[in-house]
VOGU-3710 file (C-alpha; in Angstrom, 3 decimals, decimal comma):
1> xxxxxxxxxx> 121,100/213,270/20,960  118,899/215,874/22,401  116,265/215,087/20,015  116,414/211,285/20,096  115,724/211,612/23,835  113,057/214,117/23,647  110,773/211,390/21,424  111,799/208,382/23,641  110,318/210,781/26,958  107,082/211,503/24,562
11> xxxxxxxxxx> 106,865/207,779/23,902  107,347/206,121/27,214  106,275/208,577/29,718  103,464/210,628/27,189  102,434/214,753/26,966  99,328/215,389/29,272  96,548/215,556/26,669  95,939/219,988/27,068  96,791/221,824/23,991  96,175/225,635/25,644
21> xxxxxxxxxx> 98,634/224,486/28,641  101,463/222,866/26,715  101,256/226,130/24,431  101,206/228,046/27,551  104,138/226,202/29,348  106,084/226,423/25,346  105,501/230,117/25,301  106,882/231,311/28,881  109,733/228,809/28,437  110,696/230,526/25,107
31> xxxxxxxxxx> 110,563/233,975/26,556  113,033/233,134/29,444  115,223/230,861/26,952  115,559/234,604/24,916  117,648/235,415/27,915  120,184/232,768/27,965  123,765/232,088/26,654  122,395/230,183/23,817  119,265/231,218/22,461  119,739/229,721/19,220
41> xxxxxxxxxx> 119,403/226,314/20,499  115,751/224,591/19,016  113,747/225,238/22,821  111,206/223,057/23,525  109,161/223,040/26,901  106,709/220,227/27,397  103,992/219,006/30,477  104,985/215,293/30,499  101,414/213,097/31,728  103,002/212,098/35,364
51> xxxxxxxxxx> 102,003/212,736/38,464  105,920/213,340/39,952  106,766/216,711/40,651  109,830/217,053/39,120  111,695/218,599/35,622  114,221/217,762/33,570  116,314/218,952/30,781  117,843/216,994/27,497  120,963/218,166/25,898  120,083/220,555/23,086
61> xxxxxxxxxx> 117,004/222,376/25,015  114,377/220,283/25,353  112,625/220,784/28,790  110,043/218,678/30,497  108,107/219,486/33,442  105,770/216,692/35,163  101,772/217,917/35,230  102,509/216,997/39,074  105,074/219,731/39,864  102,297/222,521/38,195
71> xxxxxxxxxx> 99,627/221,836/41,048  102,234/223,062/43,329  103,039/226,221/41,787  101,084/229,535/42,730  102,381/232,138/39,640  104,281/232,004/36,419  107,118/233,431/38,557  107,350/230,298/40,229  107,224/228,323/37,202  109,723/230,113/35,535
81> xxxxxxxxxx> 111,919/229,561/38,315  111,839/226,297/38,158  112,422/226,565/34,216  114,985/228,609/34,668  117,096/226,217/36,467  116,702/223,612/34,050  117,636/226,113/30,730  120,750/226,661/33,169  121,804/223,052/33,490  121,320/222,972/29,531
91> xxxxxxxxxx> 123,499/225,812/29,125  125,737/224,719/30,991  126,113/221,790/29,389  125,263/219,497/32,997  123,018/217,189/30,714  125,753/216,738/28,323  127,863/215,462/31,022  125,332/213,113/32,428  123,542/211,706/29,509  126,073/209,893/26,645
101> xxxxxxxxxx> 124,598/209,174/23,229  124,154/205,053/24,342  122,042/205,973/27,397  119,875/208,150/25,429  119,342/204,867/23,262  118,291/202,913/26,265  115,275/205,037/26,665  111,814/203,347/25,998  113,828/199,953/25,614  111,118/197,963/28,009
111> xxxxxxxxxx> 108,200/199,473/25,515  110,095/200,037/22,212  111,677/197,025/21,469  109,405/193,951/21,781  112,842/191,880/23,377  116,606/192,634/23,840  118,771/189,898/22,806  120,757/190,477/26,075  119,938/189,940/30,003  120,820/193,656/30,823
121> xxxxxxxxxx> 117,450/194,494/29,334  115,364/193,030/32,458  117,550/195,396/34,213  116,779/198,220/31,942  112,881/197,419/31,840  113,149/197,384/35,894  114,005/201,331/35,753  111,944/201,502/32,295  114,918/203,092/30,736  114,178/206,256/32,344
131> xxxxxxxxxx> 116,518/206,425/35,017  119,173/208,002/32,563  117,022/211,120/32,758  117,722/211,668/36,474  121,095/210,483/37,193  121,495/213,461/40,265  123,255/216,063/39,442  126,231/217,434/41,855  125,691/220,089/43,724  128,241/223,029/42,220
141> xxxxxxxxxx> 125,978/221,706/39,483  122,717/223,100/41,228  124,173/226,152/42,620  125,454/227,349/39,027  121,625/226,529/37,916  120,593/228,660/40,156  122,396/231,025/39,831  121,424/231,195/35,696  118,059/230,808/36,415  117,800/233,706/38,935
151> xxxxxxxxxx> 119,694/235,864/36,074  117,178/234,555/33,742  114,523/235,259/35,392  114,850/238,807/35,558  116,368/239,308/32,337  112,407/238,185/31,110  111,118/240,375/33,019  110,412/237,658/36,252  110,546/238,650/40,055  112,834/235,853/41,275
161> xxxxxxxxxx> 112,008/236,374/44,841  109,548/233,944/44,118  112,094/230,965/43,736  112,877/230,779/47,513  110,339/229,352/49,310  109,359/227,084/46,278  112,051/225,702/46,174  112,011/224,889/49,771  108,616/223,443/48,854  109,491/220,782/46,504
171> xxxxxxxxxx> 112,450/219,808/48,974  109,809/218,548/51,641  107,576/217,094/48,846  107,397/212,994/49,063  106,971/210,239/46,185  103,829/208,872/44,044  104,677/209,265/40,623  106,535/207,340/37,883  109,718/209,277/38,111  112,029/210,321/40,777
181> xxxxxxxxxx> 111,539/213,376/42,424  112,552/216,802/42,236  115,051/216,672/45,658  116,381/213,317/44,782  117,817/214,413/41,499  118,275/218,129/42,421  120,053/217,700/45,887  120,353/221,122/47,694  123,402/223,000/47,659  124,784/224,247/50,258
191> xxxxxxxxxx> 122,334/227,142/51,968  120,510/227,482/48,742  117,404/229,659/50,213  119,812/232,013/51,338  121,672/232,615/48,629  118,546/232,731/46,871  117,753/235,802/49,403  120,849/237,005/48,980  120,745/237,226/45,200  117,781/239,241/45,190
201> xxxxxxxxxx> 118,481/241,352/47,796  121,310/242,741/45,323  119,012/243,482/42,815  119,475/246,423/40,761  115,927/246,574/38,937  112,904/247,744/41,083  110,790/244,882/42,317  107,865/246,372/41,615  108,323/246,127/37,829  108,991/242,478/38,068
211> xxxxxxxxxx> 106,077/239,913/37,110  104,472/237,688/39,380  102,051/236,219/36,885  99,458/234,450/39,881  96,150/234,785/38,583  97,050/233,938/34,835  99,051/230,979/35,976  96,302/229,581/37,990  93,869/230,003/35,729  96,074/228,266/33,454
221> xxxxxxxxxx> 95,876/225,051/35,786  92,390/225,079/36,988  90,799/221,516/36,202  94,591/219,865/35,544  94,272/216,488/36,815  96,094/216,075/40,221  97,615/212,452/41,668  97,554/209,284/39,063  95,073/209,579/36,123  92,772/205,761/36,624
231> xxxxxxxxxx> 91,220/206,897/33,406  94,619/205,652/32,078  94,511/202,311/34,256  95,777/201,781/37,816  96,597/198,721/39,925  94,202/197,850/42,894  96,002/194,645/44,908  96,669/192,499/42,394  94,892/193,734/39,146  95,621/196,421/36,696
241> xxxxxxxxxx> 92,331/197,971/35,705  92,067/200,576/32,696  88,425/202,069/32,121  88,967/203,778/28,887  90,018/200,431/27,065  87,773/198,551/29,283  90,311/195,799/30,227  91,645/194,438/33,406  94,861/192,189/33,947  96,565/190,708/36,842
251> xxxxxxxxxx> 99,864/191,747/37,674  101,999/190,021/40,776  101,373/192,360/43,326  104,652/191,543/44,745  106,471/192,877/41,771  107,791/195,917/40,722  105,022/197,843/38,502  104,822/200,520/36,139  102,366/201,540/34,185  103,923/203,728/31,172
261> xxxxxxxxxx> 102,623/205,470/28,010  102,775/202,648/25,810  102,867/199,914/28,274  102,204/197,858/31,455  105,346/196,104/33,100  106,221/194,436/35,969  109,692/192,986/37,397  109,953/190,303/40,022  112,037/191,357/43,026  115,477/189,739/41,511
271> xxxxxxxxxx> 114,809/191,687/38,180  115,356/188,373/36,168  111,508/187,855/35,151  109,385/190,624/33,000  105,849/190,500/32,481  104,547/192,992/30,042  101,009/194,328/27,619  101,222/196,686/25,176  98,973/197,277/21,849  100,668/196,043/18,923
281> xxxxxxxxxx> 99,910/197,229/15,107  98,487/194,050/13,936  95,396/192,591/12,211  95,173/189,743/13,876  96,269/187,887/16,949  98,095/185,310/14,591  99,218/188,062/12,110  100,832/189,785/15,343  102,489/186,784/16,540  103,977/186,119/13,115
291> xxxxxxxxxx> 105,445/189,688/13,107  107,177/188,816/16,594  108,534/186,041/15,592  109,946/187,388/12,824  112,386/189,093/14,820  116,147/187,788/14,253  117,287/185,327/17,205  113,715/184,310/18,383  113,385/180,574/17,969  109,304/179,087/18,533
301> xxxxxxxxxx> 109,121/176,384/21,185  105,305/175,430/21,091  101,887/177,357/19,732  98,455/177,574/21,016  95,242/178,917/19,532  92,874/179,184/22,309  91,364/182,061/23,381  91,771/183,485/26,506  88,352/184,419/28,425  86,327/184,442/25,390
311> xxxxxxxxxx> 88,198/186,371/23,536  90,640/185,481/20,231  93,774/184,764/20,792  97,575/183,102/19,943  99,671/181,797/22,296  103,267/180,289/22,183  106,305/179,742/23,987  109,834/180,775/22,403  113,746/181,065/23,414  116,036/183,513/22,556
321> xxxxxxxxxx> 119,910/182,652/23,005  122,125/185,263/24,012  126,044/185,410/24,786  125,274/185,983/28,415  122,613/182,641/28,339  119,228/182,136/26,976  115,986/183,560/27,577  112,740/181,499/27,695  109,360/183,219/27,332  105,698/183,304/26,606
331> xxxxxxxxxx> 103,808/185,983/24,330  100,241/185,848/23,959  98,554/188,068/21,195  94,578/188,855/21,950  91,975/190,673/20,136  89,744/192,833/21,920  87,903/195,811/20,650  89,467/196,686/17,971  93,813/196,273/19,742  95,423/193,980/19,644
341> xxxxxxxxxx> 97,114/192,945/22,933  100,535/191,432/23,316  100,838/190,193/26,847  104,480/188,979/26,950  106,447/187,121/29,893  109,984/185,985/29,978  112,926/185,849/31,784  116,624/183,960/32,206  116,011/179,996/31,726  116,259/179,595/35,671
351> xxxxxxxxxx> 113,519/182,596/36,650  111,157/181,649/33,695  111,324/178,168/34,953  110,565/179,178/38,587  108,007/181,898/37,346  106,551/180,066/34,351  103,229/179,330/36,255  102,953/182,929/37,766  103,308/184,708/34,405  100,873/182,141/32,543
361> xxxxxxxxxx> 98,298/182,639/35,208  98,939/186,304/35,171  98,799/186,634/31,046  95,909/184,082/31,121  93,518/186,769/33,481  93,479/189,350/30,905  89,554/190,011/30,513  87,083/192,451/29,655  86,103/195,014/32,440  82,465/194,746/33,236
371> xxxxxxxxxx> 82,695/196,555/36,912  80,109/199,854/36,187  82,363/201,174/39,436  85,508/201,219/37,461  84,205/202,214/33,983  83,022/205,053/35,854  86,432/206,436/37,706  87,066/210,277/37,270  90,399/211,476/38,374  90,903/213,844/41,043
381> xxxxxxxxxx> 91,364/217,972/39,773  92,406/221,217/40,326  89,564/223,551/41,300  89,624/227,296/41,995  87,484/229,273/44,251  87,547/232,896/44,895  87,357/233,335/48,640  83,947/235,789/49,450  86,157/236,400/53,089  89,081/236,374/55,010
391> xxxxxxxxxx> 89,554/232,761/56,603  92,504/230,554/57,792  93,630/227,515/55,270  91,744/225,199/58,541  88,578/227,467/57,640  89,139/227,249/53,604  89,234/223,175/53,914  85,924/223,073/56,130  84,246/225,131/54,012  85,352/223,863/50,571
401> xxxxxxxxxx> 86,228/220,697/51,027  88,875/218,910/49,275  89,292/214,837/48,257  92,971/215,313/49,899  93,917/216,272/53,437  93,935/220,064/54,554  97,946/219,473/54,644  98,721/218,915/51,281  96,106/221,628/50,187  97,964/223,862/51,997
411> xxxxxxxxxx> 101,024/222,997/50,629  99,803/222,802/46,678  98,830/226,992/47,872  101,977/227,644/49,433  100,991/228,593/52,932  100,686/227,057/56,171  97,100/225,425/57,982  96,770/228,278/59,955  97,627/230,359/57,681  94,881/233,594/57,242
421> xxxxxxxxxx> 94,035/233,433/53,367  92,998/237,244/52,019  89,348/237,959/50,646  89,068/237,424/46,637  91,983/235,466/46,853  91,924/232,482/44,183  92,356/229,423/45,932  92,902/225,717/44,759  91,514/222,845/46,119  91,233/218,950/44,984
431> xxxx> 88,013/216,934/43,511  87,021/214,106/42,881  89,143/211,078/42,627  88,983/207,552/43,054
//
């Protein structure tokens, strides 16, 4: 089960492309999984590509943390802390309770299956099957996880005095990712910073001889990318623009949109309509088309063979008849630099009816990108600097200026605005960006 979930996350939401980090992330996660109940169990500890700061845990120890949650941690301690928690839910068998075997199956549904022979699937597509993965957790749930991942954390050798104020950290954090966040899926227990204080007040090993880990982890981090990657396409209004395939589509900008690891998809606001693209293994846009409708249950209505803005393409209309009613759509298969492109819209027989002209006009726009401004996006990064002085976070921004406000550049350091930073301090600060 564990397993079969642990592919579906690397398939629909991706691993963020940085060998020496996910090695890095793998190797402290192993250390502090040593420590636990149930050390046998096959560890894993990815960096999932999203920009949420939040992380999860599958039943049967993998672990996932979001790139977005690292730009907000200061020191391995803090990371661990944070991995700690989640080794405890998977020792305690929380994910077990939370995820069955046929919600583990729904995962990557929207992206992994070209169509469900059922209307629960535009439902499923809405969430992009990933909603399974952060049903919340209760809170005796959280405070036991806490409580294992403090006792983890020293057992490998980790000062967890560094959990507190983290954690009250990624409790004032808002959205901007893919996934939910951290506090709506990890709701507080009851006075968790001070039983946090509490526990390590009652330590019994010295402090001192606990590691912090700040410079390593930050070094570590330095040039991770920070906010939503463009490089990997982004909406603007009512397009979706991707740089490094040099495409651009139209998406209703009135519709729910996601755009996943191996796919674009929108859901009008009654979740009864689905537009989606995707690259299909094909060698042709015919050869493609044939492969789709090949499928069991999908019956052709009409075919086309025009291109679509110059470029080569099939088009054709099908149904699909289901015990709950039938499903009308459109798929259109083009060829562009070297992909092939399936840009697929359908819905119940009612909302493909009402929708029919939106999702042809909206398939119909796909189109190379020519805009030099868009091939040309960088995303935003983690940078370092070594302070020369002493100077307030207010001082830090004016003098190294970052592409965010001074607030959240305080926040991704830990400290307040007018808060006095040491001298030789490494600090982190955002460039670039849209």
């Amino acid at each position: 089960m564990g397993q079969e979930g642990a592919q579906s996350v690397v398939n629909t939401i991706g691993l963020y492309p940085d060998s020496a980090l996910q090695a890095y992330v793998n190797r402290l996660g192993q250390s502090m999984a040593l420590a636990s109940e149930r050390p046998q169990l096959p560890w894993s500890f990815a960096v999932v590509n999203d920009a949420t700061v939040n992380a999860f845990a599958l039943p049967g120890g993998s672990i996932f943390v979001t790139r977005g949650i690292l730009a907000y941690f200061n020191s391995e301690a803090e990371l661990m802390s944070v991995l700690g928690h989640e080794i405890g839910h998977v020792t305690a068998k929380h994910s077990v309770s939370q995820i069955s075997k046929a919600q583990l199956a729904q995962l990557g549904l929207g992206v992994g299956m070209v169509l469900t022979p059922s209307l629960d699937v535009l439902h499923q597509v809405a969430g992009s099957g990933l909603q399974v993965l952060f049903l919340k957790f209760s809170r005796d749930d959280e405070a036991q996880s806490d409580e294992l991942g403090f006792r983890y954390m020293v057992e490998a050798g980790y000062d967890p005095r560094e959990a507190t104020d983290m954690f009250e950290m990624l409790g004032r954090l808002g959205g901007g990712g893919r996934l939910p966040e951290w506090q709506s899926t990890h709701p507080d227990p009851e006075n968790r910073a001070a039983r946090s204080a509490e526990r390590a007040a009652t330590m019994t090993v010295d402090p001192s001889t606990l590691r912090v880990g700040r410079n390593d982890y930050l070094r570590h981090i330095d040039g991770v990318v920070f906010g939503a990657n463009p490089r990997e396409g982004y909406f603007d209004g009512g397009w979706f623009l991707h740089p490094d395939l040099r495409f651009r589509m139209s998406f209703p900008s009135d519709w729910k949109r996601q755009n996943l690891a191996q796919a674009v998809i929108a859901v009008n606001a009654t979740e009864d309509a689905v537009l989606q693209l995707r690259i299909v293994p094909a060698a042709s846009p015919r050869a493609a088309a044939d492969t789709f409708f090949a499928q069991a249950g999908i019956r052709q209505e009409s075919a086309s063979s025009g291109p679509v803005n110059g470029l080569a393409a099939d088009t054709r209309y099908f149904t699909v008849s289901t015990q709950r009613g039938i499903i009308n759509g459109l798929v259109t298969h083009v060829a562009y630099d070297g992909n092939i492109y399936q840009l697929l819209g359908y819905g119940t027989m009612a909302a493909f009816s009402s929708q029919r002209m939106v999702l042809s006009a909206a398939i119909g726009s796909f189109q190379r990108e020519t805009d030099p401004a868009v091939l040309a996006v960088e995303p935003a990064r983690i940078d370092l600097v070594r302070l020369p002085r002493r100077m307030t976070m207010a001082e830090f921004h004016r003098r190294y200026p970052s592409s965010i406000p001074v607030e959240q550049v305080a926040l991704i350091n830990g400290v307040d605005v007018g808060d006095t930073l040491a001298s030789g301090l490494l600090v982190k600060r955002v460039t670039g960006g849209p």
